[in-house]
Structure formats: C-alpha cells, structure tokens
C-alpha positions in Angstrom: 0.0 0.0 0.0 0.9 3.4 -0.6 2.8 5.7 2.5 2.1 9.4 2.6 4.9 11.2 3.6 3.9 14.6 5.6 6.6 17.4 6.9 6.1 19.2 10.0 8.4 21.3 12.2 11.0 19.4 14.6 11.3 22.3 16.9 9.8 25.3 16.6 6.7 27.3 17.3 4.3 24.8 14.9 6.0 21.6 16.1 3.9 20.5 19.6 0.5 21.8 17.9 0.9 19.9 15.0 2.1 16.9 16.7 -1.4 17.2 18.9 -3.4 17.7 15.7 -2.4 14.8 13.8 -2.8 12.7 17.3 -6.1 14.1 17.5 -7.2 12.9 14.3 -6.5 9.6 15.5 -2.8 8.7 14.2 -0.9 6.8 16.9 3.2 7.4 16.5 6.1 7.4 18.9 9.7 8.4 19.4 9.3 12.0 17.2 11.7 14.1 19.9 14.5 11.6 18.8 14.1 11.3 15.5 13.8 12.6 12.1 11.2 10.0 10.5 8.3 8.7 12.8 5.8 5.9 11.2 2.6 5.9 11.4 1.2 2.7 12.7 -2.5 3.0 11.9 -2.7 5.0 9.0 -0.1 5.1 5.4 1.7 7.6 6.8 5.3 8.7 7.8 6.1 12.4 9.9 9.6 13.7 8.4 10.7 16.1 11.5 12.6 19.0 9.7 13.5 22.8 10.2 10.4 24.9 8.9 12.4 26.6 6.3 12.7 23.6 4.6 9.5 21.8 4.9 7.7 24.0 1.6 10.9 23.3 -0.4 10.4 19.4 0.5 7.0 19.6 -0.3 7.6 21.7 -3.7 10.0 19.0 -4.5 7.9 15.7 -3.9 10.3 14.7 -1.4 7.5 14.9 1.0 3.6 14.9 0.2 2.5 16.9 2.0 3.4 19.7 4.9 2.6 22.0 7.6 4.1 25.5 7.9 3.3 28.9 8.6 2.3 31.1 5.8 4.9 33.3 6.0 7.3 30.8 5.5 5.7 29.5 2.4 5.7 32.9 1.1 9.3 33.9 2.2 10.6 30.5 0.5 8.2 31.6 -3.2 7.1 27.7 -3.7 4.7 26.6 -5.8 2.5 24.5 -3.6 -1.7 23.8 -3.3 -3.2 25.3 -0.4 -5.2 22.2 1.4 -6.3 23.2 4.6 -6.0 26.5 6.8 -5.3 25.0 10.6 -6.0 28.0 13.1 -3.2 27.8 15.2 0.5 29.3 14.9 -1.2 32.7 14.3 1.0 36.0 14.0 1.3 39.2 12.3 4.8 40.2 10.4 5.1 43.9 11.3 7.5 46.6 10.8 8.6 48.2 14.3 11.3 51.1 15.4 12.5 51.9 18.6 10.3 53.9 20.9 11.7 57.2 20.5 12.1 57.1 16.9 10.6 59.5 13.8 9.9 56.7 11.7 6.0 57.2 11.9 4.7 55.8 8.7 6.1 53.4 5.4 7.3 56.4 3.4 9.5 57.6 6.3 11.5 54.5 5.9 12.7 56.2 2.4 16.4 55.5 2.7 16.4 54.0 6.0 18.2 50.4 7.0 15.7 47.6 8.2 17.0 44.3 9.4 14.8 41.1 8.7 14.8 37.3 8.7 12.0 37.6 6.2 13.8 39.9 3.0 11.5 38.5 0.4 8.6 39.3 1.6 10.0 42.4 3.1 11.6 43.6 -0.6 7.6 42.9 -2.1 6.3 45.2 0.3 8.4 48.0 0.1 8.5 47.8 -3.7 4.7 48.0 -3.7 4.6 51.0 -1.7 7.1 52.5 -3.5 9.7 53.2 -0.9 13.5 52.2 -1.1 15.4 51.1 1.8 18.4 48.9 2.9 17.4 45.4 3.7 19.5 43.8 6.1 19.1 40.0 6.4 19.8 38.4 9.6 19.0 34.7 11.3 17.6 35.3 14.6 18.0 38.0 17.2 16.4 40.6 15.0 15.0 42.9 17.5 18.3 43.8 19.3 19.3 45.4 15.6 18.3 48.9 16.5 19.4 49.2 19.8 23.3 47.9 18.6 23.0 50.4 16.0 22.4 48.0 13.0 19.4 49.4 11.5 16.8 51.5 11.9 13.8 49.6 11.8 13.0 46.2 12.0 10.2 43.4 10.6 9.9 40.6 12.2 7.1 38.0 13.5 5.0 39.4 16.2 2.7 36.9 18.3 1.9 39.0 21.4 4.6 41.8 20.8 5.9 41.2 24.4 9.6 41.4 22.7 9.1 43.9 20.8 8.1 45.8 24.2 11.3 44.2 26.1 13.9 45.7 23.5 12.0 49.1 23.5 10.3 48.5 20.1 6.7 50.1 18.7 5.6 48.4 15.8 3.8 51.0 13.5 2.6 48.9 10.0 1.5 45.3 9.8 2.6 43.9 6.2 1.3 40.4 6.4 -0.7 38.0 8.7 0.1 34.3 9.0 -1.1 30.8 10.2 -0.2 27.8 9.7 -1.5 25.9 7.1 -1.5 22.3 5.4 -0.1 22.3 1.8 1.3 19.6 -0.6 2.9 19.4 -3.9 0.8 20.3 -6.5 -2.1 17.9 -7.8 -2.0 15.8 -4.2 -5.3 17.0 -3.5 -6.8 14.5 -5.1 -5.3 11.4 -3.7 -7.5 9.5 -1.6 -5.1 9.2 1.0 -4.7 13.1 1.3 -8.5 13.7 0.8 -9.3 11.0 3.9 -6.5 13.1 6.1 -8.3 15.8 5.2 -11.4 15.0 6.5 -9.8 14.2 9.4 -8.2 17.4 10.2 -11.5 19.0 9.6 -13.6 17.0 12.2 -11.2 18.0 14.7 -11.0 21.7 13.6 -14.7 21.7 13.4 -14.9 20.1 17.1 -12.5 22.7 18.4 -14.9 25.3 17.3 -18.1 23.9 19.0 -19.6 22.8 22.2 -21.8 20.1 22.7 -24.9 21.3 24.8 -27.8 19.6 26.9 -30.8 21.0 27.8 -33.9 21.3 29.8 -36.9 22.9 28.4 -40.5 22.9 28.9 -42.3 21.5 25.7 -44.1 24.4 24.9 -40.8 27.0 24.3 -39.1 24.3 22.1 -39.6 26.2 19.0 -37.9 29.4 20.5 -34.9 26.6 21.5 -34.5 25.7 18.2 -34.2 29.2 16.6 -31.3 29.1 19.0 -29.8 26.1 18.3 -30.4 24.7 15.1 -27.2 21.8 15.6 -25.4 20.4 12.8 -28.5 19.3 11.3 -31.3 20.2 13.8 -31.3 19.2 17.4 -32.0 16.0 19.5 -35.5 16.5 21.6 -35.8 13.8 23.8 -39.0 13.7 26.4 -38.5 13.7 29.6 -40.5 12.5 32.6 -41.8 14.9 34.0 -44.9 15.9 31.8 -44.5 18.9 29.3 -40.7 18.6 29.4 -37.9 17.4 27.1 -34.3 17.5 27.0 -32.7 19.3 24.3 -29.3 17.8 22.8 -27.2 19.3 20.3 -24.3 21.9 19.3 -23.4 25.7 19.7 -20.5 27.6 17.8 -17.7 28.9 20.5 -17.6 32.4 19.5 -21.3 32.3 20.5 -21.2 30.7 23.4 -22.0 32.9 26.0 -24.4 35.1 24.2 -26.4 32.0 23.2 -26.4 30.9 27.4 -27.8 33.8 28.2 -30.6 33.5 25.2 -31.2 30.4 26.5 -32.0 30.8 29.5 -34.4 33.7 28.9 -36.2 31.4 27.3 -36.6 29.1 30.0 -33.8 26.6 29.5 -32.7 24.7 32.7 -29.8 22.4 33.7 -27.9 24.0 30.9 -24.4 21.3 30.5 -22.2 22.3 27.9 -18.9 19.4 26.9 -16.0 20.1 24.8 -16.5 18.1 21.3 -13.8 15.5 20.6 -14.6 15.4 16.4 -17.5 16.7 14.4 -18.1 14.4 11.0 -20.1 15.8 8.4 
C-alpha cells in the first residue's frame, strides 16, 4: 500500500500543535523528539521532522507529500504548492517596528532607512509595492536587538503578542502580512485518496475545536424558540422527559457564540444548561 509522507516542524513554534493535531485525528506514533522519521502505525503515513524553512521546499519537490508551515514561511521561500487546509493555530502578524523614541511614523518615512529582517523576500515585495526604497538587512535570529546595537533602523519581524518587541524598546507602526499555519502539498496531491481521507480528518477536529456540545432542559411548549437558538449540525435531539410537558434538548453551539447563546437560552426558560468540549464533528 501506498505511504504518505507529511513534513512538520521538529522544533519550533508549529511543532507540539501539529504533533497534537495529527494525534487528535487519531494517528498513533512514537519516538518524534529523537528522531527525524516517525511511522505511522494506523494510517499510510510517515512524519519527516525538519527545520520549517525547509518543509515548503520538500513539499515543492515531492520529497515529501505533504506539509505543515506557517504562511509566512511559504511565502518567504516563493514555492509553488496547493493550499489544502488553513489549521487556526500558529497565528502571527509580520510587522515593521522602530524603537520607541524614533521619527519613523509611517512606510514612506523608511525612504532611505536600513531595516533588518529574517523575512527579506517578503520584506523587498512590500516595500517595492509602496514605493519606498530602503536597505534590507538580512539576519537569522535576534532581530529585534538590531536597533538598539545600532544596525538598522527599523525592523520586521514576526510578532505573536509583541511582548519582545516591548522588552527591546520596540513600537511596531505597520503590519505587512498576517500568518497561520496551514497544510499544503505538492501540486495535484489534492486529489489522492489518502490526502482527501487526512483531510477530512483534520477538519472533524477543527470543526470540534470550534463547537460545544450542549444539553438541555426545556418545557415543551418553548421548544420552537430553543431551536431558533440552536439549530445543531442538522437540527437538534429532543428527547421527552419525565416529568410531563418537558424534554431535554441535545445538540451543538459555535464557540464564538457561546456565552451570548447561554444567556438566550435561559431567557427562554432553558434549565440544567451542560455544555462538553467536542472530541470530532463528522459531516
């Protein structure tokens, strides 16, 4: 039978939530902290552990099938990959930021300026599409100490909570690009089964992560108002109860709605309210 081969990040700021995604879609594999190939041994599949620079480039290439890496890295490397899946996590911003007493107050002030990056294609795109010529100075690693040693004047870099950017007396002033990570794979693997089946497995458990499973109390006569509320997947569970005029109501609630539907719910007369994480979600 056929092996997928799928890169993800050995260490790195990707690496423990994509191990804990493709756990959670059920794949069972040891031994990944010490060593650079872990098989699969319930599904065609082998984890190649590699630096995330590398992992579009492996991908591009056919070396692996298929990857996981942050956007920005994709677009820093320029590979020509297919898109499969957007994942939610690993989320940052790439921003330009100066030290806190500088003039640099907008893009067109950095006319002429130094900025020092890990990220110079991306970088080079965006000041060449707003017109505005400066000195790109490439480093790997360290980047916000630039400014204060004198190295440059600006810098743009990957921001997550900008708590370094606040501990090396940095403002950012412009974000340029924001980033997640994301599943890819050479082009035209989106249509082998093997990729599609993964697929579907990733999206049950992003779909899960984004809902709550909820059960109910309601008196019989207020069920239509529950299930304007809470129309479920499909439509909800009703389930009588017995006590006379009552049924219990099961079924699903989106998480950025959660507390604003509770408090709908129980205007409307819903008791014994129990809301449980969701493990997967199948369509």
């Amino acid at each position: 039978m056929k092996t997928l081969k799928i890169a993800i990040q050995k260490s790195g700021r990707l690496n423990e939530k994509s191990v804990q995604l493709l756990k959670n879609c059920g794949l069972s594999f040891e031994n990944y902290k010490s060593s650079l190939i872990s098989t699969v041994s319930n599904f065609p599949l082998e984890i190649l552990f590699l630096r995330d620079d590398d992992i579009p480039e492996y991908v591009q290439d056919g070396i692996a099938d298929i990857g996981i890496a942050g956007e920005n890295v994709i677009a820093e490397t320029g590979v020509d990959v297919s898109f499969l899946q957007e994942l939610g996590f690993g989320k940052c911003t790439l921003k330009l930021a100066v030290q806190n007493h500088s003039q640099i107050q907008k893009i067109s002030d950095l006319e002429g300026k130094s900025i020092a990056t890990s990220y110079p294609v991306i970088l080079k795109k965006f000041l060449a599409e707003n017109k505005v010529n400066s000195e790109i100075r490439t480093i790997s690693g360290s980047v916000e100490i630039s400014p204060g040693l004198g190295l440059s004047d600006a810098i743009f870099d990957i921001v997550s909570t900008g708590g370094t950017l606040k501990s090396n007396g940095l403002k950012p002033f412009a974000d340029v690009m924001s980033s997640q990570a994301v599943l890819i794979g050479r082009k035209g693997i989106e249509n082998d089964e093997l990729v599609r089946e993964l697929i579907q497995r990733i999206q049950s458990v992003l779909r899960a992560r984004e809902t709550k499973y909820v059960v109910l109390n309601i008196e019989k006569k207020n069920l239509p108002e529950i299930v304007k509320l809470l129309p479920g997947v499909k439509s909800p569970t009703v389930v009588p109860l017995a006590q006379e005029g009552w049924v219990a109501i099961h079924t699903v609630i989106e998480e950025r709605d959660f507390w604003e539907k509770i408090n709908s719910l129980k205007a409307v007369g819903a008791q014994g309210i129990v809301v449980m994480p969701i493990e997967k979600i199948i369509l």
